[in-house]
C-alpha positions as CSV (number, residue, x, y, z in Angstrom):
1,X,117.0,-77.6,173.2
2,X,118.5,-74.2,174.1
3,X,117.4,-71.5,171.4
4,X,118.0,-67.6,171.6
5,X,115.1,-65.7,170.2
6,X,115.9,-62.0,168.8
7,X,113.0,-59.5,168.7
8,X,111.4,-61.0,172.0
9,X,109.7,-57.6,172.7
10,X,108.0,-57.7,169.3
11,X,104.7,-59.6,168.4
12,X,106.9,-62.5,167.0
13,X,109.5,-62.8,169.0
14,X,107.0,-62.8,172.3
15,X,105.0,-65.4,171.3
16,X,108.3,-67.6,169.9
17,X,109.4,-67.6,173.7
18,X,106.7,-68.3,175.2
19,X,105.7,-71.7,172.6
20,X,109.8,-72.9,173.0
21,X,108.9,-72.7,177.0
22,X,105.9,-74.7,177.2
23,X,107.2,-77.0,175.3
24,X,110.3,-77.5,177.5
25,X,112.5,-75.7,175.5
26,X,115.2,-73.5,177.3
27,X,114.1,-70.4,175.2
28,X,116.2,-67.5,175.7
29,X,114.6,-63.9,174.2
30,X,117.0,-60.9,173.7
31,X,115.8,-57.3,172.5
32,X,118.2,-54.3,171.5
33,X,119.2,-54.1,175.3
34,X,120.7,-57.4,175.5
35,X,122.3,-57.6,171.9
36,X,122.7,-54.9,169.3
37,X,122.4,-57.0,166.2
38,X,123.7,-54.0,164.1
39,X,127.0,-54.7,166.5
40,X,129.3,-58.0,165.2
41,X,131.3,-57.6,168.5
42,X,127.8,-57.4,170.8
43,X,126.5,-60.3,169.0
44,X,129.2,-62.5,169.0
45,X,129.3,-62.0,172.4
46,X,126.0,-62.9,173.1
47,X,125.3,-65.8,171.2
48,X,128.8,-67.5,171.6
49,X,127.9,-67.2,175.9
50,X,124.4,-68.6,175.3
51,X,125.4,-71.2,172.7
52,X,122.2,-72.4,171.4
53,X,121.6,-75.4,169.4
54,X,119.3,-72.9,167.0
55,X,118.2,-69.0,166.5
56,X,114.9,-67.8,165.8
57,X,115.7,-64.1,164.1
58,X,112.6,-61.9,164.7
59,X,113.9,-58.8,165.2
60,X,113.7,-56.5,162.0
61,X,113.0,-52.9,161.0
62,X,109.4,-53.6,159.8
63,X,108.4,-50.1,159.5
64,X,107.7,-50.2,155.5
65,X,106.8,-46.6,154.6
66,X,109.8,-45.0,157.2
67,X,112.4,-47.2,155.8
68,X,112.1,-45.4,152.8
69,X,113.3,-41.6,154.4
70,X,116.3,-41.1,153.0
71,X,117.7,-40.5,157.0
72,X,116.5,-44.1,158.2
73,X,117.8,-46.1,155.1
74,X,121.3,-46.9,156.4
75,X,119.7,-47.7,159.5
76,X,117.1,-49.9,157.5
77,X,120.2,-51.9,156.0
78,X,122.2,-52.2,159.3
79,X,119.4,-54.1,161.2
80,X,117.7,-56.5,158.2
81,X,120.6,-57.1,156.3
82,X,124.0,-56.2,158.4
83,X,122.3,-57.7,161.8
84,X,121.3,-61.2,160.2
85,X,124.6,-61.2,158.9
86,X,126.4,-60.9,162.0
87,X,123.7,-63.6,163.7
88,X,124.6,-66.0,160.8
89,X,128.4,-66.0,160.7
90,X,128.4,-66.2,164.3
91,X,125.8,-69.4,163.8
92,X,128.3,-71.2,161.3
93,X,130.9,-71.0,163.9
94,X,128.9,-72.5,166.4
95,X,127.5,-74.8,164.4
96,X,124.0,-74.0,165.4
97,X,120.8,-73.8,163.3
98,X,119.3,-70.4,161.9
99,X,115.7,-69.5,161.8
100,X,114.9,-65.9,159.6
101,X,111.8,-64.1,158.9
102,X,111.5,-62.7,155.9
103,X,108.6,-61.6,153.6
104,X,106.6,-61.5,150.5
105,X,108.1,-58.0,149.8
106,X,111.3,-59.6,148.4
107,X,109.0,-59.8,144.8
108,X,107.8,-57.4,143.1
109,X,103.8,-58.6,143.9
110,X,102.5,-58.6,139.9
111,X,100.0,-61.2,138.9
112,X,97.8,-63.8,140.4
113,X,99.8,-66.7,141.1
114,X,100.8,-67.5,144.5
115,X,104.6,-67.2,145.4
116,X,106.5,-70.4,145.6
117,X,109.0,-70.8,148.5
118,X,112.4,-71.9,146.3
119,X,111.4,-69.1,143.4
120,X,114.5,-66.8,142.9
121,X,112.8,-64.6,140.8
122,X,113.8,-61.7,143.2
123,X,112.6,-58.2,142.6
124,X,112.1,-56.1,145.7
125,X,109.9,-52.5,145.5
126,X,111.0,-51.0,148.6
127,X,113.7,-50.5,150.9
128,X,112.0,-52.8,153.4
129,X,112.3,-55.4,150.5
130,X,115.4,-55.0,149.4
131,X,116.9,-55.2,152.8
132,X,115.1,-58.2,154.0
133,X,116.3,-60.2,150.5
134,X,119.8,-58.8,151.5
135,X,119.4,-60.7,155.0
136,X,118.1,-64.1,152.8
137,X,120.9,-63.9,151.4
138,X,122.9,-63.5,154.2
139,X,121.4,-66.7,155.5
140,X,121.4,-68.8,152.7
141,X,125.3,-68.0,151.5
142,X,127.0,-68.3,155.4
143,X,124.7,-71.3,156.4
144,X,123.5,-75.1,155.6
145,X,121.4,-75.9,158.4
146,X,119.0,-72.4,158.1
147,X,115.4,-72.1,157.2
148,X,114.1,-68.9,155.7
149,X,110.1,-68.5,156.6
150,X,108.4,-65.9,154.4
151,X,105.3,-64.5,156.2
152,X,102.6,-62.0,155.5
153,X,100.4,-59.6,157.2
154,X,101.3,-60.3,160.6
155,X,99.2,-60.0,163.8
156,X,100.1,-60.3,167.5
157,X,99.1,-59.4,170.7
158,X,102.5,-57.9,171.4
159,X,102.6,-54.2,169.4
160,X,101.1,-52.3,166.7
161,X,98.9,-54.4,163.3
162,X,96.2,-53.6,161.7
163,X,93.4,-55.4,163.2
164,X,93.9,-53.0,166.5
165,X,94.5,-49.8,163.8
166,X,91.2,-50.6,162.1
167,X,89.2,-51.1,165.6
168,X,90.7,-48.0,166.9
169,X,89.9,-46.1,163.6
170,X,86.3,-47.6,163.6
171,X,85.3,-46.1,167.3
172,X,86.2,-42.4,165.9
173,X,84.7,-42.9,162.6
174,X,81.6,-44.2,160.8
175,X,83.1,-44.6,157.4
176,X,86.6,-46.1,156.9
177,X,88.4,-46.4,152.8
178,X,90.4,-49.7,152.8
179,X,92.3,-50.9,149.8
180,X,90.6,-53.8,148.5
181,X,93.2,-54.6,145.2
182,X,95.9,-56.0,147.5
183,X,95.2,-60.0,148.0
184,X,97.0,-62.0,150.6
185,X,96.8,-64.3,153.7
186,X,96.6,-63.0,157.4
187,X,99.4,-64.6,160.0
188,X,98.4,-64.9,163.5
189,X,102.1,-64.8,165.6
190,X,100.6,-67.5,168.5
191,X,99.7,-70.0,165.6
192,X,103.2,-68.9,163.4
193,X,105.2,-69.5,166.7
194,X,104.2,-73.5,167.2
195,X,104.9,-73.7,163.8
196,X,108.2,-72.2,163.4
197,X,109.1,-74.4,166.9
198,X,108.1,-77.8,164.9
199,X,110.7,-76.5,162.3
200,X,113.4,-76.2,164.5
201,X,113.0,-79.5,166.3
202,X,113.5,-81.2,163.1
203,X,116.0,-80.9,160.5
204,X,113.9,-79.9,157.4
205,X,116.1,-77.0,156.3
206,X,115.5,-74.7,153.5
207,X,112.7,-72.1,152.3
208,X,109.2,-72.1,153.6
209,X,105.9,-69.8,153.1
210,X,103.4,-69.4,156.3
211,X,101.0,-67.9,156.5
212,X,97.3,-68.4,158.1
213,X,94.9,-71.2,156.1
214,X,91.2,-69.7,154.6
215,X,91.6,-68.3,151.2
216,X,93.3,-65.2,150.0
217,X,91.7,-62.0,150.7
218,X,92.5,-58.2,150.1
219,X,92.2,-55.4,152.9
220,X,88.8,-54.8,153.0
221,X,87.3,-58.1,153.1
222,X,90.0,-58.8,156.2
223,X,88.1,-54.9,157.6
224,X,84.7,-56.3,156.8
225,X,85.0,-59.6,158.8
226,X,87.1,-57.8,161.8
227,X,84.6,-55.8,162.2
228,X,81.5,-58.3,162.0
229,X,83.4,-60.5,164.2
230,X,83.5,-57.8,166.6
231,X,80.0,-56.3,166.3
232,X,78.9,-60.1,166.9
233,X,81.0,-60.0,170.4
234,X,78.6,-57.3,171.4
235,X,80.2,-54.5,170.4
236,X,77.7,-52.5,168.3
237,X,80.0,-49.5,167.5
238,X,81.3,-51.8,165.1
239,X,77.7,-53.0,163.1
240,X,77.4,-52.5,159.2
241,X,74.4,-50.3,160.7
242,X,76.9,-47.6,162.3
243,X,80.1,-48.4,160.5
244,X,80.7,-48.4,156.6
245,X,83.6,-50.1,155.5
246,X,84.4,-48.5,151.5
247,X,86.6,-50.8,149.1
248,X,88.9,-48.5,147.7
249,X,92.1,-49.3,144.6
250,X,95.6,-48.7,145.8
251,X,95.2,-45.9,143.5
252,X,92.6,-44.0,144.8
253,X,93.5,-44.6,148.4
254,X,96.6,-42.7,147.9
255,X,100.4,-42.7,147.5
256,X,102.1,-44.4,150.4
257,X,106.1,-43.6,150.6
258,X,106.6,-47.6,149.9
259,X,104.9,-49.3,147.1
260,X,103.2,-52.1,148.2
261,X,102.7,-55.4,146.7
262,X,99.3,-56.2,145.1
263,X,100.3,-59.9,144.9
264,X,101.3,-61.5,148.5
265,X,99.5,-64.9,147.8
266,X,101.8,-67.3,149.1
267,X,102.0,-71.0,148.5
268,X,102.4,-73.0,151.3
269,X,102.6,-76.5,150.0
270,X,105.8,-77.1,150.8
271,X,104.8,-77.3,154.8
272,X,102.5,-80.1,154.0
273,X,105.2,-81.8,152.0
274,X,107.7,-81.5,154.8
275,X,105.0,-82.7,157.5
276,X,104.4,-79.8,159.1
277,X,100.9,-78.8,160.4
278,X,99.4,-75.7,158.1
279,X,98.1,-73.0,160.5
280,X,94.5,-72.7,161.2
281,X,92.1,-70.4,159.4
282,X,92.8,-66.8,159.3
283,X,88.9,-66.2,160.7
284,X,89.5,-68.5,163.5
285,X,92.5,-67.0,164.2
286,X,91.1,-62.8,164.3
287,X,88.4,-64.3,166.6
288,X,90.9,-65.9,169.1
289,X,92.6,-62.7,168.7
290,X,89.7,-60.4,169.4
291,X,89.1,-62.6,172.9
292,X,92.7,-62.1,173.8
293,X,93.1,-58.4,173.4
294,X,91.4,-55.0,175.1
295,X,89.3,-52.9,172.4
Protein backbone atom coordinates (compact mmCIF):
# COMPACT_ATOMS: atom_id res chain seq x y z
CA UNK A 1 0.00 0.00 0.00
CA UNK A 2 1.25 3.47 -0.96
CA UNK A 3 0.06 6.10 1.74
CA UNK A 4 1.12 9.93 1.90
CA UNK A 5 1.54 11.07 5.51
CA UNK A 6 1.15 14.99 6.14
CA UNK A 7 2.84 16.38 9.31
CA UNK A 8 5.92 13.93 8.88
CA UNK A 9 8.14 16.49 10.83
CA UNK A 10 5.72 16.42 13.75
CA UNK A 11 5.68 13.78 16.67
CA UNK A 12 2.75 12.01 14.72
CA UNK A 13 3.48 12.15 11.48
CA UNK A 14 7.34 10.81 12.26
CA UNK A 15 6.40 7.89 13.89
CA UNK A 16 3.27 7.17 11.10
CA UNK A 17 6.20 6.90 8.53
CA UNK A 18 8.35 5.04 10.08
CA UNK A 19 5.44 2.09 11.35
CA UNK A 20 3.92 2.11 7.38
CA UNK A 21 7.82 1.37 6.44
CA UNK A 22 8.51 -1.47 8.57
CA UNK A 23 5.68 -2.85 7.74
CA UNK A 24 6.35 -2.75 3.94
CA UNK A 25 4.31 -0.10 3.32
CA UNK A 26 5.45 2.53 0.65
CA UNK A 27 5.01 5.47 3.19
CA UNK A 28 5.52 8.72 1.74
CA UNK A 29 5.86 11.88 4.53
CA UNK A 30 5.42 15.52 3.33
CA UNK A 31 5.83 18.67 5.64
CA UNK A 32 4.95 22.39 4.61
CA UNK A 33 7.95 22.27 2.12
CA UNK A 34 6.65 19.58 0.03
CA UNK A 35 2.72 20.54 0.16
CA UNK A 36 1.14 23.65 1.54
CA UNK A 37 -2.11 22.20 2.69
CA UNK A 38 -3.57 25.71 3.10
CA UNK A 39 -2.82 25.72 -0.95
CA UNK A 40 -5.87 23.60 -3.09
CA UNK A 41 -3.55 24.01 -6.28
CA UNK A 42 -0.20 22.66 -4.12
CA UNK A 43 -2.14 19.83 -2.80
CA UNK A 44 -3.81 18.63 -5.60
CA UNK A 45 -0.73 18.57 -7.12
CA UNK A 46 0.93 16.54 -4.75
CA UNK A 47 -1.39 13.98 -3.83
CA UNK A 48 -2.83 13.47 -7.46
CA UNK A 49 1.42 12.61 -8.50
CA UNK A 50 1.74 10.39 -5.50
CA UNK A 51 -1.66 8.70 -5.78
CA UNK A 52 -1.99 6.81 -2.68
CA UNK A 53 -4.40 4.21 -1.87
CA UNK A 54 -4.92 6.23 1.65
CA UNK A 55 -3.82 9.63 3.75
CA UNK A 56 -2.83 9.85 7.11
CA UNK A 57 -3.53 13.79 7.92
CA UNK A 58 -1.24 14.78 10.85
CA UNK A 59 -0.39 17.98 10.18
CA UNK A 60 -2.42 20.61 12.20
CA UNK A 61 -1.97 23.97 14.06
CA UNK A 62 -1.85 22.40 17.58
CA UNK A 63 -0.77 25.36 19.34
CA UNK A 64 -4.07 25.75 21.71
CA UNK A 65 -3.45 29.01 23.60
CA UNK A 66 -1.77 30.95 20.19
CA UNK A 67 -4.68 30.01 18.02
CA UNK A 68 -6.62 32.13 20.05
CA UNK A 69 -4.60 35.75 19.12
CA UNK A 70 -6.76 37.39 17.12
CA UNK A 71 -3.61 37.70 14.30
CA UNK A 72 -3.18 33.72 14.11
CA UNK A 73 -7.02 32.84 13.88
CA UNK A 74 -7.38 32.99 10.09
CA UNK A 75 -4.25 31.17 9.89
CA UNK A 76 -5.65 28.65 12.64
CA UNK A 77 -8.74 28.06 10.16
CA UNK A 78 -6.65 27.78 6.93
CA UNK A 79 -4.58 24.84 8.11
CA UNK A 80 -7.20 22.57 10.44
CA UNK A 81 -10.20 23.26 8.62
CA UNK A 82 -9.36 24.82 4.90
CA UNK A 83 -6.16 22.28 4.55
CA UNK A 84 -8.25 19.02 5.40
CA UNK A 85 -10.60 20.21 3.12
CA UNK A 86 -8.41 20.54 0.24
CA UNK A 87 -6.71 16.87 1.30
CA UNK A 88 -10.31 15.47 1.26
CA UNK A 89 -11.79 16.65 -2.01
CA UNK A 90 -8.72 15.84 -3.68
CA UNK A 91 -9.15 12.11 -1.84
CA UNK A 92 -12.77 11.69 -3.25
CA UNK A 93 -11.38 12.16 -6.66
CA UNK A 94 -8.92 9.74 -6.32
CA UNK A 95 -10.88 7.51 -4.73
CA UNK A 96 -8.36 6.96 -1.89
CA UNK A 97 -8.95 6.52 1.83
CA UNK A 98 -8.63 9.44 4.48
CA UNK A 99 -7.15 9.21 7.83
CA UNK A 100 -7.78 12.66 10.29
CA UNK A 101 -6.68 13.50 13.62
CA UNK A 102 -8.75 15.22 15.57
CA UNK A 103 -9.45 15.77 19.32
CA UNK A 104 -11.38 15.79 22.43
CA UNK A 105 -11.48 19.72 22.14
CA UNK A 106 -14.42 19.42 19.65
CA UNK A 107 -16.80 19.13 23.19
CA UNK A 108 -17.15 21.33 25.55
CA UNK A 109 -15.27 18.77 28.41
CA UNK A 110 -18.28 19.12 31.31
CA UNK A 111 -19.06 16.10 33.35
CA UNK A 112 -17.68 12.65 34.10
CA UNK A 113 -18.68 10.53 31.44
CA UNK A 114 -16.21 9.47 28.87
CA UNK A 115 -16.77 10.80 25.21
CA UNK A 116 -18.22 8.33 22.81
CA UNK A 117 -16.79 8.22 19.33
CA UNK A 118 -20.24 8.65 17.05
CA UNK A 119 -21.64 11.49 19.84
CA UNK A 120 -22.52 14.68 17.78
CA UNK A 121 -23.10 16.63 20.60
CA UNK A 122 -20.51 19.21 19.31
CA UNK A 123 -19.58 22.22 21.41
CA UNK A 124 -16.01 23.45 20.91
CA UNK A 125 -14.35 26.10 23.71
CA UNK A 126 -11.63 27.34 21.62
CA UNK A 127 -10.44 28.19 18.35
CA UNK A 128 -8.23 25.06 18.27
CA UNK A 129 -11.66 23.27 18.78
CA UNK A 130 -13.70 24.82 16.64
CA UNK A 131 -11.36 24.50 13.78
CA UNK A 132 -10.45 20.87 14.19
CA UNK A 133 -14.61 20.10 14.22
CA UNK A 134 -14.63 22.33 11.04
CA UNK A 135 -11.94 19.76 9.45
CA UNK A 136 -14.43 16.63 10.84
CA UNK A 137 -16.64 17.89 9.07
CA UNK A 138 -14.77 18.40 6.13
CA UNK A 139 -13.99 14.67 6.26
CA UNK A 140 -17.08 13.29 7.07
CA UNK A 141 -19.39 15.46 4.30
CA UNK A 142 -16.69 15.06 1.05
CA UNK A 143 -15.80 11.30 2.01
CA UNK A 144 -17.19 7.49 2.56
CA UNK A 145 -14.14 5.62 2.98
CA UNK A 146 -12.56 8.22 5.97
CA UNK A 147 -11.84 7.44 9.57
CA UNK A 148 -11.76 10.37 12.12
CA UNK A 149 -9.40 9.27 15.20
CA UNK A 150 -9.86 11.61 18.22
CA UNK A 151 -6.74 11.58 20.50
CA UNK A 152 -5.59 13.23 23.60
CA UNK A 153 -2.61 14.43 25.28
CA UNK A 154 -0.20 13.44 22.89
CA UNK A 155 3.55 12.53 23.44
CA UNK A 156 6.36 11.81 20.91
CA UNK A 157 9.85 11.75 20.57
CA UNK A 158 9.60 14.14 17.59
CA UNK A 159 8.92 17.93 19.15
CA UNK A 160 7.63 19.79 22.04
CA UNK A 161 4.90 17.72 25.00
CA UNK A 162 4.67 17.95 28.29
CA UNK A 163 6.51 15.09 29.69
CA UNK A 164 9.98 16.91 28.24
CA UNK A 165 8.30 20.50 29.56
CA UNK A 166 7.81 19.04 33.09
CA UNK A 167 11.45 17.30 33.18
CA UNK A 168 12.95 20.50 31.98
CA UNK A 169 10.94 22.55 34.53
CA UNK A 170 11.82 20.05 37.33
CA UNK A 171 15.89 20.43 36.89
CA UNK A 172 15.46 24.45 37.53
CA UNK A 173 12.94 24.10 40.11
CA UNK A 174 12.14 22.23 43.37
CA UNK A 175 8.38 22.94 43.46
CA UNK A 176 6.23 22.71 40.39
CA UNK A 177 1.89 23.72 40.48
CA UNK A 178 0.19 21.34 38.06
CA UNK A 179 -3.56 21.35 37.48
CA UNK A 180 -4.91 18.31 38.90
CA UNK A 181 -9.02 18.98 37.94
CA UNK A 182 -8.37 18.13 34.31
CA UNK A 183 -8.88 14.10 33.78
CA UNK A 184 -7.86 12.31 30.65
CA UNK A 185 -5.74 9.52 29.01
CA UNK A 186 -1.99 10.05 27.84
CA UNK A 187 -1.21 8.95 23.92
CA UNK A 188 2.10 7.78 23.19
CA UNK A 189 2.66 8.60 19.06
CA UNK A 190 4.95 5.09 18.55
CA UNK A 191 1.99 3.03 20.07
CA UNK A 192 -0.89 5.53 18.19
CA UNK A 193 1.06 5.05 14.89
CA UNK A 194 0.73 0.83 14.70
CA UNK A 195 -2.66 1.56 15.52
CA UNK A 196 -3.76 4.00 13.13
CA UNK A 197 -1.64 1.66 10.30
CA UNK A 198 -4.01 -1.50 11.39
CA UNK A 199 -6.95 1.00 10.54
CA UNK A 200 -5.91 1.69 7.26
CA UNK A 201 -5.10 -1.80 6.14
CA UNK A 202 -8.66 -2.64 6.77
CA UNK A 203 -11.81 -1.12 5.78
CA UNK A 204 -13.43 -0.27 9.14
CA UNK A 205 -14.38 3.29 8.31
CA UNK A 206 -15.92 5.77 10.58
CA UNK A 207 -15.19 7.53 14.08
CA UNK A 208 -12.78 6.17 16.57
CA UNK A 209 -11.23 7.36 20.12
CA UNK A 210 -7.43 6.41 21.06
CA UNK A 211 -5.93 6.98 23.33
CA UNK A 212 -3.28 5.05 25.79
CA UNK A 213 -4.95 2.11 28.16
CA UNK A 214 -4.47 2.59 32.36
CA UNK A 215 -7.14 4.64 33.80
CA UNK A 216 -7.96 8.25 33.51
CA UNK A 217 -5.78 10.65 35.25
CA UNK A 218 -5.43 14.55 35.63
CA UNK A 219 -2.08 16.53 35.26
CA UNK A 220 -0.61 15.99 38.30
CA UNK A 221 -0.90 12.40 38.88
CA UNK A 222 0.61 12.14 35.00
CA UNK A 223 3.69 14.86 36.82
CA UNK A 224 3.91 12.65 39.90
CA UNK A 225 4.53 9.33 38.10
CA UNK A 226 6.97 11.11 35.24
CA UNK A 227 8.80 12.14 37.77
CA UNK A 228 9.06 8.86 39.98
CA UNK A 229 9.61 7.04 36.88
CA UNK A 230 12.54 9.12 36.32
CA UNK A 231 14.03 9.43 39.84
CA UNK A 232 13.81 5.45 39.74
CA UNK A 233 16.16 5.62 36.39
CA UNK A 234 18.73 7.16 38.57
CA UNK A 235 17.98 10.46 38.21
CA UNK A 236 17.68 11.90 41.78
CA UNK A 237 17.06 15.59 40.73
CA UNK A 238 13.75 14.24 40.14
CA UNK A 239 12.99 12.43 43.95
CA UNK A 240 9.84 13.42 46.02
CA UNK A 241 12.87 14.33 48.43
CA UNK A 242 14.12 17.34 46.09
CA UNK A 243 11.13 17.87 43.99
CA UNK A 244 7.53 18.80 45.15
CA UNK A 245 4.93 18.33 42.78
CA UNK A 246 1.64 20.79 44.13
CA UNK A 247 -1.99 19.76 42.78
CA UNK A 248 -3.39 22.89 41.91
CA UNK A 249 -7.55 23.71 40.26
CA UNK A 250 -7.68 25.09 36.84
CA UNK A 251 -8.72 28.03 38.73
CA UNK A 252 -6.06 28.70 40.87
CA UNK A 253 -3.34 27.84 38.32
CA UNK A 254 -4.38 30.60 36.25
CA UNK A 255 -6.15 31.95 33.17
CA UNK A 256 -4.72 30.37 29.98
CA UNK A 257 -5.82 32.35 26.61
CA UNK A 258 -7.74 28.88 25.66
CA UNK A 259 -10.10 27.29 27.94
CA UNK A 260 -9.34 23.92 28.44
CA UNK A 261 -11.45 20.90 28.81
CA UNK A 262 -11.84 19.45 32.30
CA UNK A 263 -13.45 16.33 30.78
CA UNK A 264 -11.15 14.51 28.01
CA UNK A 265 -12.04 10.85 29.14
CA UNK A 266 -12.51 9.11 26.07
CA UNK A 267 -14.23 5.84 25.33
CA UNK A 268 -12.48 3.63 23.37
CA UNK A 269 -14.72 0.65 23.06
CA UNK A 270 -15.39 0.97 19.68
CA UNK A 271 -11.60 -0.27 18.79
CA UNK A 272 -12.24 -3.46 20.58
CA UNK A 273 -15.54 -3.85 18.76
CA UNK A 274 -13.84 -3.31 15.39
CA UNK A 275 -10.86 -5.73 16.32
CA UNK A 276 -8.34 -3.49 16.73
CA UNK A 277 -5.64 -3.89 19.48
CA UNK A 278 -6.16 -1.03 22.38
CA UNK A 279 -2.74 0.63 23.06
CA UNK A 280 -0.75 -0.34 25.92
CA UNK A 281 -0.74 1.32 29.36
CA UNK A 282 -0.01 4.94 29.51
CA UNK A 283 2.81 4.09 32.44
CA UNK A 284 4.36 1.63 30.16
CA UNK A 285 4.30 3.76 27.56
CA UNK A 286 6.15 7.25 29.59
CA UNK A 287 8.73 4.56 30.72
CA UNK A 288 9.61 3.44 27.06
CA UNK A 289 9.48 7.07 26.44
CA UNK A 290 11.91 8.17 29.07
CA UNK A 291 14.53 5.29 27.69
CA UNK A 292 14.18 6.72 24.17
CA UNK A 293 14.70 10.34 24.86
CA UNK A 294 17.84 12.67 26.23
CA UNK A 295 16.89 14.44 29.72
Amino acid sequence: MKVLVTGVKGQLGFDCVNELTKRGHEAVGVDIEEMDITDAASVNRVVTETAPDAVIHCAAWTAVDAAEDEDNCEKVRLVNAVGTENIAKVCKELDCKMLYLSTDYVFNGQGTAPWKPDCRDYKPLSVYGETKLAGELAVSETLEKYYIVRIAWVFGKNGKNFIKTMLSLGKSHDTIKVVSDQIGTPTYTYDLAKLLVDMIETDKYGYYHATNEGGYISWYDFTTEIFRQASAMGRPEYSADRLHVIPVTTEEYGASKAKRPFNSRLDKSKLTENGFTLLPTWQDALQRYLKEIEF
